[in-house]
N, CA, C and O atoms as CSV, one atom per row, in Angstrom:
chain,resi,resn,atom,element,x,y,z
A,1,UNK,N,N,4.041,-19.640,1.536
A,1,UNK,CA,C,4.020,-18.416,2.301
A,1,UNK,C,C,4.100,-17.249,1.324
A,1,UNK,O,O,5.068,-17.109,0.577
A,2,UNK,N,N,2.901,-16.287,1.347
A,2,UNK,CA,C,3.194,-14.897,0.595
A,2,UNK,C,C,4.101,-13.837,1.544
A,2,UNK,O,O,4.021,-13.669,2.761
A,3,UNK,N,N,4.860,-13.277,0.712
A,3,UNK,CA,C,6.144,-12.238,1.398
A,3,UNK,C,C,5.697,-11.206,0.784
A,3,UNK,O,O,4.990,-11.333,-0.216
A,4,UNK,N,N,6.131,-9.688,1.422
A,4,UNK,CA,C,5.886,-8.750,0.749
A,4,UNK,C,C,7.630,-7.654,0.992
A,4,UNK,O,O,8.164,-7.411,2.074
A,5,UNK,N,N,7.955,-7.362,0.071
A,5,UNK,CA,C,8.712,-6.837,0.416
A,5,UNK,C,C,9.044,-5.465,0.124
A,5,UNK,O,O,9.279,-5.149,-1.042
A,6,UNK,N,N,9.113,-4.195,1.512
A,6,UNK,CA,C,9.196,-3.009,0.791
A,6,UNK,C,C,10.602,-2.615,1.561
A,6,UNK,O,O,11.081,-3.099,2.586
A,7,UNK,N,N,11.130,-1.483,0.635
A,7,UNK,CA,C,12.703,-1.015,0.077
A,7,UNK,C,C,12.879,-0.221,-0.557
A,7,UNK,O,O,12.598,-0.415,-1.740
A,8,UNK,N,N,13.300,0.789,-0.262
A,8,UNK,CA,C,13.367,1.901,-1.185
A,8,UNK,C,C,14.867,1.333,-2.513
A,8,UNK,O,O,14.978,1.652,-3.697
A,9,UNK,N,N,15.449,0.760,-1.966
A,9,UNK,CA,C,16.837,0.251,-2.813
A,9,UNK,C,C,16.473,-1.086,-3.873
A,9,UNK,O,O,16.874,-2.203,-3.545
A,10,UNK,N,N,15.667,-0.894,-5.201
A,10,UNK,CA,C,15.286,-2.016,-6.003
A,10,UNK,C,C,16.233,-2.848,-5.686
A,10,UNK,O,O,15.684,-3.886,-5.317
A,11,UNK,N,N,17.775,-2.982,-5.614
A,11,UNK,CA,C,18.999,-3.689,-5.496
A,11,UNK,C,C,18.772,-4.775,-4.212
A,11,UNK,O,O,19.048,-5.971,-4.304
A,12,UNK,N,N,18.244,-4.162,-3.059
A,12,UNK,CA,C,17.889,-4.992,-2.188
A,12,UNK,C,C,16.791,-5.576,-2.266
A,12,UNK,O,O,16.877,-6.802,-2.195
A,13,UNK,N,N,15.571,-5.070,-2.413
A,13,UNK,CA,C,14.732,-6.484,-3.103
A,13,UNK,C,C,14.675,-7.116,-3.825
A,13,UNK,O,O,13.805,-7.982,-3.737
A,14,UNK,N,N,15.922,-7.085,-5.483
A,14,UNK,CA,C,16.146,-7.926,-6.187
A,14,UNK,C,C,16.598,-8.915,-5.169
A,14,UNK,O,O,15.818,-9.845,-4.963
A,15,UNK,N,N,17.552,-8.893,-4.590
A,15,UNK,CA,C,18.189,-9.538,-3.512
A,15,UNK,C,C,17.983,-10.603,-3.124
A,15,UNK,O,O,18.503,-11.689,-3.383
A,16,UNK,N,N,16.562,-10.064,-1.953
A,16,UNK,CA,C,15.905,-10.897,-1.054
A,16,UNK,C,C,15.210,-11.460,-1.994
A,16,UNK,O,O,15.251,-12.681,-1.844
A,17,UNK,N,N,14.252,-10.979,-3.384
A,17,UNK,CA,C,13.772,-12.241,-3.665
A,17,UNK,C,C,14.276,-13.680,-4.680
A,17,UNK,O,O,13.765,-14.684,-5.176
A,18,UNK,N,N,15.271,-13.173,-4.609
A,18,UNK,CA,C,16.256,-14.180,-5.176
A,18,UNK,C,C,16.826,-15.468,-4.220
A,18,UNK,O,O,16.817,-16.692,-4.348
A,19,UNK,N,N,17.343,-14.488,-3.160
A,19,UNK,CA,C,17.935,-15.453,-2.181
A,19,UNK,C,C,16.385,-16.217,-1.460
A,19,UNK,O,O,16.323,-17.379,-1.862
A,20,UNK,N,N,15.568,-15.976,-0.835
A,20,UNK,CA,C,13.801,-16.255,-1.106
A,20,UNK,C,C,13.718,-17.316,-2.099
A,20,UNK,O,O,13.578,-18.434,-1.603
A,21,UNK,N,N,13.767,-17.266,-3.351
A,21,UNK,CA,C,13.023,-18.652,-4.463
A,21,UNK,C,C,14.467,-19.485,-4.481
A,21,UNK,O,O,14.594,-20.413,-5.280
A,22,UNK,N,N,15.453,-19.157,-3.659
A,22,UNK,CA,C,16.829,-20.711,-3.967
A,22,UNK,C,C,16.493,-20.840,-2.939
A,22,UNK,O,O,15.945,-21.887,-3.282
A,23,UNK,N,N,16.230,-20.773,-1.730
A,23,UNK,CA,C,16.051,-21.347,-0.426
A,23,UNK,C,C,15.017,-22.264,0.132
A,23,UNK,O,O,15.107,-23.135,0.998
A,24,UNK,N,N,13.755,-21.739,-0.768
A,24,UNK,CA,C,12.275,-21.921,-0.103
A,24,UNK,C,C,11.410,-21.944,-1.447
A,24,UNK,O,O,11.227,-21.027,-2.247
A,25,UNK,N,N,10.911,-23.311,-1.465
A,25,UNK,CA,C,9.984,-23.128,-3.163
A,25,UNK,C,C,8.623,-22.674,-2.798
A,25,UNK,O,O,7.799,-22.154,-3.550
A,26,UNK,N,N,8.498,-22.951,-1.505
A,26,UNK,CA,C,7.010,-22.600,-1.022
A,26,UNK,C,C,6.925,-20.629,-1.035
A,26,UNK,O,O,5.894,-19.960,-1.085
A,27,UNK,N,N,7.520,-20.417,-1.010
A,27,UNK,CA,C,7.572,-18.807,-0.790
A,27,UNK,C,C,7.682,-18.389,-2.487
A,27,UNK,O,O,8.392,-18.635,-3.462
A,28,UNK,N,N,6.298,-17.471,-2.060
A,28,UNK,CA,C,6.099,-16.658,-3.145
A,28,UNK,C,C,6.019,-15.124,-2.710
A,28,UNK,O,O,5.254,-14.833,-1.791
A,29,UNK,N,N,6.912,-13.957,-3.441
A,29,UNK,CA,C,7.184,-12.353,-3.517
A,29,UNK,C,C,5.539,-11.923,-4.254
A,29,UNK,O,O,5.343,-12.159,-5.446
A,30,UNK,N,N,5.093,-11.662,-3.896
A,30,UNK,CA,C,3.612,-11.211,-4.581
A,30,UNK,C,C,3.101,-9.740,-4.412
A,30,UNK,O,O,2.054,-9.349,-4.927
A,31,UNK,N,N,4.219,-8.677,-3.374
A,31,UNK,CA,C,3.945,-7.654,-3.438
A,31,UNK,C,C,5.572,-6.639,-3.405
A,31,UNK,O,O,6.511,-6.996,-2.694
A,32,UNK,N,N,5.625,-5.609,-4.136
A,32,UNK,CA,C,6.699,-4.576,-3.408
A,32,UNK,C,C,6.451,-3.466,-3.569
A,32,UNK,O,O,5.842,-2.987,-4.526
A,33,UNK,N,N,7.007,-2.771,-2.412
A,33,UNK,CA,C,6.700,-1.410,-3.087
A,33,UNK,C,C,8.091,-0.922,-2.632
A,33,UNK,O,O,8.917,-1.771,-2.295
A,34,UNK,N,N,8.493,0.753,-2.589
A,34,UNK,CA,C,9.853,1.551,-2.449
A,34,UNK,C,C,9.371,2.309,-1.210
A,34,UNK,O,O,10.282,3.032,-0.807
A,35,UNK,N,N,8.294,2.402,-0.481
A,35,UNK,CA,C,8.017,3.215,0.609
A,35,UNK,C,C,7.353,2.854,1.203
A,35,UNK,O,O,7.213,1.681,0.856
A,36,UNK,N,N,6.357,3.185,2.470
A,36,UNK,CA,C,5.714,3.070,3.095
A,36,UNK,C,C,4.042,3.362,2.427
A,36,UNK,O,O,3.029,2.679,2.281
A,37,UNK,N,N,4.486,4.888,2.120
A,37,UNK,CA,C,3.039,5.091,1.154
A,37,UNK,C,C,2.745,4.174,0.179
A,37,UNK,O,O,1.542,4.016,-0.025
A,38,UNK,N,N,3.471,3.553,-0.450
A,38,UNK,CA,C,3.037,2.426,-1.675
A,38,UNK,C,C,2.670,1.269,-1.099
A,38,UNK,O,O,1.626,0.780,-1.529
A,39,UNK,N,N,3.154,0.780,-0.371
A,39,UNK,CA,C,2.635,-0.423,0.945
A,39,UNK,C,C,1.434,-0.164,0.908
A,39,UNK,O,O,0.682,-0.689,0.086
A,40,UNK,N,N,0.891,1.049,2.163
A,40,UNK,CA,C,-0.669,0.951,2.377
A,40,UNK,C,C,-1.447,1.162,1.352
A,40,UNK,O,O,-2.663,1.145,1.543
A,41,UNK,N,N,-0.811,1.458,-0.242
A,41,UNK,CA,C,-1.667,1.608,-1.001
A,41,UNK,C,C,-2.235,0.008,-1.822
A,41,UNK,O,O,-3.296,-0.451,-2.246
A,42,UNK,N,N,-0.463,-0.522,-1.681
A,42,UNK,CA,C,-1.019,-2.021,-2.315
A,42,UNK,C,C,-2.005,-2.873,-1.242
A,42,UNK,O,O,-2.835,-3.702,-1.614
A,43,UNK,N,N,-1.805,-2.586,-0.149
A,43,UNK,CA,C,-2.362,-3.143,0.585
A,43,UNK,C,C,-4.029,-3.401,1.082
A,43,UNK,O,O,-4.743,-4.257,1.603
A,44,UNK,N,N,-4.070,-2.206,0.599
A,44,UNK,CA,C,-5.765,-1.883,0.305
A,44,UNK,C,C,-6.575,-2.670,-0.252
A,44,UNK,O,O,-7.619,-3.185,0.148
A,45,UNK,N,N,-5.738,-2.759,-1.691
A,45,UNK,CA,C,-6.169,-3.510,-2.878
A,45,UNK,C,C,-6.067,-4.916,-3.002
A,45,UNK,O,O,-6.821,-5.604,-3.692
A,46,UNK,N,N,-4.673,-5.527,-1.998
A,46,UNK,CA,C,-4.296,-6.622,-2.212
A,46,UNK,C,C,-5.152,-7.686,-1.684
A,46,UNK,O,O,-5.612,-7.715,-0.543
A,47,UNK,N,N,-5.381,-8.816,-2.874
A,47,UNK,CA,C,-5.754,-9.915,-2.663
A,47,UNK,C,C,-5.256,-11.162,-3.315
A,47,UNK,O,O,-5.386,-11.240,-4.537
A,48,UNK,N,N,-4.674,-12.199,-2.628
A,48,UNK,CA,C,-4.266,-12.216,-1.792
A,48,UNK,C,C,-3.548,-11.456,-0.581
A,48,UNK,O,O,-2.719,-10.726,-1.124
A,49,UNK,N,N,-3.492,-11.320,0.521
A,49,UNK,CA,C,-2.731,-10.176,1.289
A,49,UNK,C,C,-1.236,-11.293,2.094
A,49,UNK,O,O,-1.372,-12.446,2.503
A,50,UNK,N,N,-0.207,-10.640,2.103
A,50,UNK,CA,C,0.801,-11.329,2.409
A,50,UNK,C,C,0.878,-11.754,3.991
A,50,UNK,O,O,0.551,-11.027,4.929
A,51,UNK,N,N,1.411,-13.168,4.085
A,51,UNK,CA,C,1.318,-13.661,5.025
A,51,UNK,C,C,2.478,-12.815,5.936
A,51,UNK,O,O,2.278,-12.446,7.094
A,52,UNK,N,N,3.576,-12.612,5.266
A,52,UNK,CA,C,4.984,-12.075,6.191
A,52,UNK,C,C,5.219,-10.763,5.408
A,52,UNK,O,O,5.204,-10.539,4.198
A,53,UNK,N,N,5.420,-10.035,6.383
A,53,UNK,CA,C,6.160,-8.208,5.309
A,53,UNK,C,C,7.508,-8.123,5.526
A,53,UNK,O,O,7.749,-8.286,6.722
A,54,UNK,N,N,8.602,-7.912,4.784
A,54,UNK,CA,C,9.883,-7.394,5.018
A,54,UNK,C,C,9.866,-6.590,4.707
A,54,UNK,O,O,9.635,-6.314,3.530
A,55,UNK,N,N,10.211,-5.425,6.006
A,55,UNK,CA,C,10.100,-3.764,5.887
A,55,UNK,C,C,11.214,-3.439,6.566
A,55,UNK,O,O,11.463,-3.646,7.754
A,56,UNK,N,N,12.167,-2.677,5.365
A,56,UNK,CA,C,12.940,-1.490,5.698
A,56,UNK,C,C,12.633,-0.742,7.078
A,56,UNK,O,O,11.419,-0.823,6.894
A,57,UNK,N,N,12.696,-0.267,7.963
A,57,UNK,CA,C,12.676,0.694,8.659
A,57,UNK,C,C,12.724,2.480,8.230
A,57,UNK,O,O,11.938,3.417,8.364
A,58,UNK,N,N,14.007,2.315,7.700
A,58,UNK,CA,C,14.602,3.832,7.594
A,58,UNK,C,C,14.576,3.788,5.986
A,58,UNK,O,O,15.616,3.669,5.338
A,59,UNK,N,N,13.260,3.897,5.373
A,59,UNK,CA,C,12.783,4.188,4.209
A,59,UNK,C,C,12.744,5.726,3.884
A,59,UNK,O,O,12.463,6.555,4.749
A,60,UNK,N,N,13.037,6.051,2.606
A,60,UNK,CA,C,12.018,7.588,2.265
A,60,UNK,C,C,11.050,7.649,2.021
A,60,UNK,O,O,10.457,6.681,1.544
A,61,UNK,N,N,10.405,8.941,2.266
A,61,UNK,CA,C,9.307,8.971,2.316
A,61,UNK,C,C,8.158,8.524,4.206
A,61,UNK,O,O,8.475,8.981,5.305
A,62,UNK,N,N,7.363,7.912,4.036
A,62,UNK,CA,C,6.704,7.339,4.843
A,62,UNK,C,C,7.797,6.212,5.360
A,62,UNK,O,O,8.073,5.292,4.591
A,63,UNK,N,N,8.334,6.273,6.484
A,63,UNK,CA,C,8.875,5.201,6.935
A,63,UNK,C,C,8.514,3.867,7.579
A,63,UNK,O,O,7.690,3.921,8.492
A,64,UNK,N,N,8.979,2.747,7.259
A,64,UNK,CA,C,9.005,1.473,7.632
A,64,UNK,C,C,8.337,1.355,9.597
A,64,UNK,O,O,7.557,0.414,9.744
A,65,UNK,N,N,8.453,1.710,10.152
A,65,UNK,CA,C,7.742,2.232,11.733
A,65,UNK,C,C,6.708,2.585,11.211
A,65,UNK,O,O,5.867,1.691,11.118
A,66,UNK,N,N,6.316,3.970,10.660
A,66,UNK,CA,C,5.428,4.647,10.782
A,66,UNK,C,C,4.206,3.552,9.769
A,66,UNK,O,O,2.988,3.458,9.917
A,67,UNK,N,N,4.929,2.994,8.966
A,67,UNK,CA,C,3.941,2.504,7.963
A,67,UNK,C,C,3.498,0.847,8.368
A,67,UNK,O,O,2.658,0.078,7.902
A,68,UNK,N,N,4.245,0.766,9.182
A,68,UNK,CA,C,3.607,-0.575,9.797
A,68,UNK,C,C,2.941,-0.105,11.107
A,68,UNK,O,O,2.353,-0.913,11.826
């Protein structure tokens, strides 16, 4: 499974993709960004594109709602 994970707090996506590769070997982190705007930008580009997104909500910038 590709994950993508955006967060404005690097601390919390160190996090998740830590707790992510001890849990689950099949899961691979292949995208992040800190906002919403960096999302639709990787997203454009991305290929592979992630199967699951973990999105913040109450991001800065472009928020997690608005950007999904």
């Amino acid at each position: 499974m590709l994950i993508a994970i955006v967060d404005d707090k690097p601390y919390v996506r160190n996090s998740l993709k830590e707790k992510l590769a001890s849990i689950e070997n099949e899961v691979t982190v292949i995208m992040e960004a800190g906002d919403g705007t960096d999302f639709i930008k990787l997203m454009k580009t991305a290929s592979p594109q992630p199967d699951v997104v973990l999105m913040d909500l109450q991001l800065n910038g472009l928020d997690g709602a608005s950007a999904t």
